[in-house]
C-alpha positions as CSV (number, residue, x, y, z in Angstrom):
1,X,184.2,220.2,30.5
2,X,182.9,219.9,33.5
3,X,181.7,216.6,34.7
4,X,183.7,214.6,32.3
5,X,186.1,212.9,34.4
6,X,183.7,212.0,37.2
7,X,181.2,210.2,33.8
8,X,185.0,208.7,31.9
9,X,185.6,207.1,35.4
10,X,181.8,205.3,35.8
11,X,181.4,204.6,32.1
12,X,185.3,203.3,32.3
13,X,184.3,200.7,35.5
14,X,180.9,200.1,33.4
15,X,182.3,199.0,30.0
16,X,184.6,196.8,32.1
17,X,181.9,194.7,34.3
18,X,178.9,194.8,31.1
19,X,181.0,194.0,27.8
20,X,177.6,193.5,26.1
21,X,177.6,197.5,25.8
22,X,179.8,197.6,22.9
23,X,178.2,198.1,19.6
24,X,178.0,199.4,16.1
25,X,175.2,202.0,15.8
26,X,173.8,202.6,12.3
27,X,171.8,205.8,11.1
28,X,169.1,204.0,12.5
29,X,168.6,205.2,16.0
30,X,167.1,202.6,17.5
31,X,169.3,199.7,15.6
32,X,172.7,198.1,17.8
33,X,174.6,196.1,15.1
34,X,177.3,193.1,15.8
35,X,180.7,195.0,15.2
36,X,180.8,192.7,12.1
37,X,177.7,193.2,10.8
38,X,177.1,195.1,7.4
39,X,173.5,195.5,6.3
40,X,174.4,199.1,4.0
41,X,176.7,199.5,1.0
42,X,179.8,201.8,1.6
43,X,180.2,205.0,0.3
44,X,181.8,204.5,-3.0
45,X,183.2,208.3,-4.0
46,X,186.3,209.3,-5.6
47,X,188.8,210.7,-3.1
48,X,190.2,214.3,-4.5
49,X,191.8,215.8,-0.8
50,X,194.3,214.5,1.6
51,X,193.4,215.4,5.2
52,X,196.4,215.0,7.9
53,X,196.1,214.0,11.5
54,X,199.0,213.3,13.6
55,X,201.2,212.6,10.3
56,X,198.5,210.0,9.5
57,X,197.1,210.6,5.7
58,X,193.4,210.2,5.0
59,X,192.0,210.4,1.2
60,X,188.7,212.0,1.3
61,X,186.0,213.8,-1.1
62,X,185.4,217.3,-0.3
63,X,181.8,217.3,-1.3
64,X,181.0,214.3,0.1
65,X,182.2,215.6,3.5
66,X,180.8,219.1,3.2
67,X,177.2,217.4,2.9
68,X,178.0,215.5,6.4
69,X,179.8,218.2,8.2
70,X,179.5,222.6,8.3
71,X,183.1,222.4,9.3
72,X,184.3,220.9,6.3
73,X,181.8,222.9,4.1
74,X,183.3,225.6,5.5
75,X,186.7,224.3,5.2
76,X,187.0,223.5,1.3
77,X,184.8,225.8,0.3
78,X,184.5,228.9,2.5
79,X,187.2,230.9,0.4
80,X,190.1,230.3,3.1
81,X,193.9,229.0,2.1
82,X,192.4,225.6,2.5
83,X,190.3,225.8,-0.4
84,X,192.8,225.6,-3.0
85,X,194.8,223.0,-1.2
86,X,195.1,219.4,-1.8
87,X,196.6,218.7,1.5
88,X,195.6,219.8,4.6
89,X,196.0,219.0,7.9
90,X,193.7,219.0,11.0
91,X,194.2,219.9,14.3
92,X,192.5,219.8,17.5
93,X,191.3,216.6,17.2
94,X,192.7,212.8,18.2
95,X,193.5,210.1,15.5
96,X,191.9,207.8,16.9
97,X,188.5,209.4,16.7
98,X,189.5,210.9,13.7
99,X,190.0,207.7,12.1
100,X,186.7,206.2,13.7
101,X,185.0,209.3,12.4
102,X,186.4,209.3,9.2
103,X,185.0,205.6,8.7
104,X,181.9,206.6,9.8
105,X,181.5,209.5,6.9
106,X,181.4,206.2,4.4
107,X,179.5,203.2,6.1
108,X,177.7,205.6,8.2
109,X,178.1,202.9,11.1
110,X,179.9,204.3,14.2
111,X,181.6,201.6,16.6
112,X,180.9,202.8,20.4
113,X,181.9,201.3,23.4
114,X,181.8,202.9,27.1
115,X,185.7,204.1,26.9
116,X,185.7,205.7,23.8
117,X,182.6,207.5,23.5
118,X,183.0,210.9,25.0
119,X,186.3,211.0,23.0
120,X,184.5,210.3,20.0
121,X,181.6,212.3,20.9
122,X,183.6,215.8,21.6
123,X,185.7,214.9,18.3
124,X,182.3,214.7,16.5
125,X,180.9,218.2,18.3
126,X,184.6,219.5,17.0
127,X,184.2,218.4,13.0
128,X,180.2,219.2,13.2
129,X,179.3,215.6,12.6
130,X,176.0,216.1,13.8
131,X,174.8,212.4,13.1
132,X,177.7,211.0,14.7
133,X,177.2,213.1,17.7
134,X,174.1,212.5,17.8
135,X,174.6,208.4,17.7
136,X,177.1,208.7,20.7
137,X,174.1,210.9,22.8
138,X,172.1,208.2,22.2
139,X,174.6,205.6,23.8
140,X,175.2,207.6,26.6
141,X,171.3,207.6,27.2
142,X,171.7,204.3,27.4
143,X,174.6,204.6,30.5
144,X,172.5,207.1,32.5
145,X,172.7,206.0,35.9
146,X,172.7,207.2,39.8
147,X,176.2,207.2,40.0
148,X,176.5,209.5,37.1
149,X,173.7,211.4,36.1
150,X,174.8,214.9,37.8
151,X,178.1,214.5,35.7
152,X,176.5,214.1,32.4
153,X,173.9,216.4,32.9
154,X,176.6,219.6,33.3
155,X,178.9,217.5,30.6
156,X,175.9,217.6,28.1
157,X,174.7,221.1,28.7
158,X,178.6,222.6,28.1
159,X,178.7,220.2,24.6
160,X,174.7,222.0,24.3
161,X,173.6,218.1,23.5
162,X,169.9,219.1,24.4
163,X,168.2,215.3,24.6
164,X,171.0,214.1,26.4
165,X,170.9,217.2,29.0
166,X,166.9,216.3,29.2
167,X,167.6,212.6,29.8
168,X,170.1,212.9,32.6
169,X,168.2,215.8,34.4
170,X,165.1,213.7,34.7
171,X,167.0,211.3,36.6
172,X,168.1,214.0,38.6
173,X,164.5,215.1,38.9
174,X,163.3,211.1,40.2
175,X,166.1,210.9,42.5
176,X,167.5,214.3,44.1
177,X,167.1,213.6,47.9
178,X,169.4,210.5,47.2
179,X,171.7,212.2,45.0
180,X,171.7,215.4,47.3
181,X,174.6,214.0,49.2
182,X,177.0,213.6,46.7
183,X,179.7,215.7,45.3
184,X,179.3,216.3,42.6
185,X,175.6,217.7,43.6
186,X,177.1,220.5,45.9
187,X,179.4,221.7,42.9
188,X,176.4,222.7,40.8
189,X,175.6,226.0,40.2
190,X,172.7,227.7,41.4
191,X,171.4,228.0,38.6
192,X,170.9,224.3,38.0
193,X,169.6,223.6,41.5
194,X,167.1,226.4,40.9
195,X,166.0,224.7,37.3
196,X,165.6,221.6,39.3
197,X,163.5,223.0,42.4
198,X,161.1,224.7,40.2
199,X,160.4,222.0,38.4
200,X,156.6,220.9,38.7
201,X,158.1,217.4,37.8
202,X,160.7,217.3,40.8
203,X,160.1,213.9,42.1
204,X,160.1,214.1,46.2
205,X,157.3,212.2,48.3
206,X,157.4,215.6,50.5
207,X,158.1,218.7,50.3
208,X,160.2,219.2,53.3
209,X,162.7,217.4,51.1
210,X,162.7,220.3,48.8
211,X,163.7,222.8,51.4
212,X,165.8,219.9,53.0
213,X,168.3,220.2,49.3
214,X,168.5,223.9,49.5
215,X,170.1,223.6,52.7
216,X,172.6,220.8,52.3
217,X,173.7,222.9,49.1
218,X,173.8,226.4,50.6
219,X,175.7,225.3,53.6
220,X,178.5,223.5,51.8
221,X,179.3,226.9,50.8
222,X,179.4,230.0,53.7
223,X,179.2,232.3,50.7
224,X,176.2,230.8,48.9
225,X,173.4,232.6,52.0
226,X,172.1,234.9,49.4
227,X,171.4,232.0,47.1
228,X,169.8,230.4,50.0
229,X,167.3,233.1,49.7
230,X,166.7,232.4,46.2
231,X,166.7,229.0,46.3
232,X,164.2,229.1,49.2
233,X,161.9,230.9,47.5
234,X,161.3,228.2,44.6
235,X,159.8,225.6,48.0
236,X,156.5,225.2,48.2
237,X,155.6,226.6,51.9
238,X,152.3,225.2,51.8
239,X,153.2,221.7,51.4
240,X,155.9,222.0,54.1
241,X,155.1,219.7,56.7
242,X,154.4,220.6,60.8
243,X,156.5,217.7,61.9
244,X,159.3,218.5,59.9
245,X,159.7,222.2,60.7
246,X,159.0,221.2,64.5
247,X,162.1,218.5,64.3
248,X,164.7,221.4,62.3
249,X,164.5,224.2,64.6
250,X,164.3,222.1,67.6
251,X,167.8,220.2,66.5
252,X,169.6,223.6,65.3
253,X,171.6,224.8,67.6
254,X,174.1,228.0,67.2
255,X,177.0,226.1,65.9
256,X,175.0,224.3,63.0
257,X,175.6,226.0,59.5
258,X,171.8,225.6,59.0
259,X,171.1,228.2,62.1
260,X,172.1,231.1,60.0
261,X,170.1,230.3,57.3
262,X,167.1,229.6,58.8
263,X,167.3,233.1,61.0
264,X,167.6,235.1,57.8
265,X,164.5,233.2,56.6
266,X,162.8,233.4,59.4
267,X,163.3,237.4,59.1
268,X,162.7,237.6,55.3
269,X,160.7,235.7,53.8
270,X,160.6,235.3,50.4
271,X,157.8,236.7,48.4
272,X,156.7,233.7,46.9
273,X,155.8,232.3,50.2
274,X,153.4,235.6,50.8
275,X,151.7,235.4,47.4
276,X,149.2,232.8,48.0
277,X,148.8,228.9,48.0
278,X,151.1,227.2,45.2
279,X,149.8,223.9,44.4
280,X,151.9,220.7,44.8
281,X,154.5,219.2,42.5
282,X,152.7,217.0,39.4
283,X,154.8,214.1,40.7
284,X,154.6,213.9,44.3
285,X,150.8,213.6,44.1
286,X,151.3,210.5,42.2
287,X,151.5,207.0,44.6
288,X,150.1,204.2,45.4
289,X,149.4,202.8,48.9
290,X,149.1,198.9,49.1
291,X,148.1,197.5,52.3
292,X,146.5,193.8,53.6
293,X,147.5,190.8,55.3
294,X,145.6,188.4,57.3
295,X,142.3,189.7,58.4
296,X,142.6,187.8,62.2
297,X,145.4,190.2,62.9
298,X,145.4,193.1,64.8
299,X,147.1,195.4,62.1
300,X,147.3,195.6,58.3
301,X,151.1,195.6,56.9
302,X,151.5,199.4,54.7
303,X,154.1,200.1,51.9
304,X,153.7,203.3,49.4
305,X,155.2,202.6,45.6
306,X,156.5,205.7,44.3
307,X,156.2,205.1,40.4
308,X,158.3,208.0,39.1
309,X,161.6,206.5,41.6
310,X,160.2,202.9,41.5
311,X,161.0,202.8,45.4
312,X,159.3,201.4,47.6
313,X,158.4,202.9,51.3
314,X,156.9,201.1,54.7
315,X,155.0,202.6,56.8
316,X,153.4,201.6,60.3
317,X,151.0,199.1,60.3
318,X,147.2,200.0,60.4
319,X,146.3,199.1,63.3
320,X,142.7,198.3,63.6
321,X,141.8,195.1,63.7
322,X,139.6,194.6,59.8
323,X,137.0,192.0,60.5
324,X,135.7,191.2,57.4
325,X,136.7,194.2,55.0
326,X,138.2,198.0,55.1
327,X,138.2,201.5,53.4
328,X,140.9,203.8,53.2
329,X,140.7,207.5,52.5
330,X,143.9,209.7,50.8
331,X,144.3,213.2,51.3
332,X,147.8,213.8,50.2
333,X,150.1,211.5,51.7
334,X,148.0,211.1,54.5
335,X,145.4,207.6,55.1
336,X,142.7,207.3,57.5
């Protein structure tokens, strides 16, 4: 699927520099168990099928496994060939994971590390192990970083692993201007960078930065103008800023891929932008300004905490001299 070599690749260099990751997770979400550990009694049930993998033999109970698993309540007892048989072999699925999953169905304990989760995982979505695939979205919660996030937000939506899809878009959502640049970004569909600049929880200290990722992704592609349009139409005009549109147009010129787009915007505008005021995104109205310094100086050192991101931003010194104390006044991002 898609984004799955990009997330093998990070969570590959990951499990390699933070050993520590490796675990046992029990049905108990929130527990990570020594690989040793055992704090649960086995599943002590009398094995009446023989399930083959790759010429490997594994004795199993059917009813036990139908209760874990759809696919193998379907299996041995859906009214196929299989239901009569004794012996049966499986296909489509690795014996590795197999095996790993297999020993999951009796101590419910599932041993995950960062190279052999997604195998594990897709073998899991493949047998309908829903606890076990739920136990290995929960680990890769855990992973979610810059470096991957876009990757494991397309991976999870194509495996329909819902939390998982939730977890890595909100990173996407606190960080899209840095992650705007990558790759992997301008191989989403437009579909996904719609969902993520309609979003009232879209993360960006500015709006300009909003119509900023349209363009970076509609120019990577000549044939993606008339999902310019649509894209565009999901900004916020209103909380575009003057300085901004001042500084694009004046450093467009005719050979910039950006010229073309902004002429067909400049000749239709979307309708959103003609249907009155939209009010600002829920995150970007949330900062915090922290100012001081000595009060014999002529200026007062600025920085603006963005709590959503956790970043940090410095801004020019206020420079009237405070004598013995000082006020400052919001509106927006502005501070007088």
């Amino acid at each position: 699927p898609t984004g799955r070599k990009a997330i093998d690749t990070v969570l590959q260099v990951e499990g390699e520099l933070f050993s520590q990751d490796r675990g046992t997770y029990d049905q108990n979400l929130g527990a990570e168990k020594d690989l040793v550990e055992e704090d649960q009694d086995p599943v002590n049930v009398a094995p009446d099928t023989v399930l083959q993998v790759e010429g490997e033999l594994f004795f199993v109970n059917r009813e036990h496994l139908a209760q874990l698993s759809p696919y193998f309540r379907a299996l041995f007892f859906g009214g196929g060939r299989e239901s009569t048989r004794k012996h049966i072999e499986i296909k489509g699925v690795g014996l590795q994971q197999f095996q790993t999953l297999m020993e999951f169905t009796k101590n419910l304990k599932l041993k995950l590390d960062c190279k052999n989760v997604l195998e594990i995982l897709e073998a899991a979505d493949f047998l309908q192990l829903d606890r076990a695939r739920l136990l290995c979205c929960k680990f890769l919660e855990r992973q979610l970083h810059l470096s991957n996030c876009l990757g494991m937000m397309a991976y999870a939506w194509q495996l329909g692993c819902l939390d998982l899809y939730a977890a890595a878009r909100d990173v996407v959502l606190t960080h899209l201007p840095a992650l705007a640049s990558e790759q992997d970004f301008m191989f989403l569909p437009k579909e996904s960078i719609a969902d993520l600049l309609a979003s009232d929880n879209l993360s960006i200290p500015k709006e300009d930065l909003a119509l900023d990722v349209a363009l970076r992704w509609a120019t990577f592609d000549p044939r993606r103008e008339e999902d310019f349009m649509e894209l565009v139409g999901l900004v916020r005009p209103e909380c575009l800023s003057l300085p901004y549109i001042t500084d694009l147009l004046s450093k467009i010129n005719s050979s910039d891929p950006r010229a073309k787009l902004i002429c067909r915007l400049n000749d239709n505008l979307p309708s959103s932008w003609t249907m009155g005021r939209s009010m600002p995104r829920a995150r970007s109205r949330e900062t915090l300004f922290v100012l001081g310094g000595p009060h014999e100086q002529e200026t007062q050192l600025l920085y603006q905490f963005h709590p959503y991101s956790g970043r940090w931003q410095s801004h020019p010194p206020l420079q009237k001299k405070c004598l013995t104390q000082y006020s400052v006044a919001a509106v927006g991002n502005d501070l007088s």
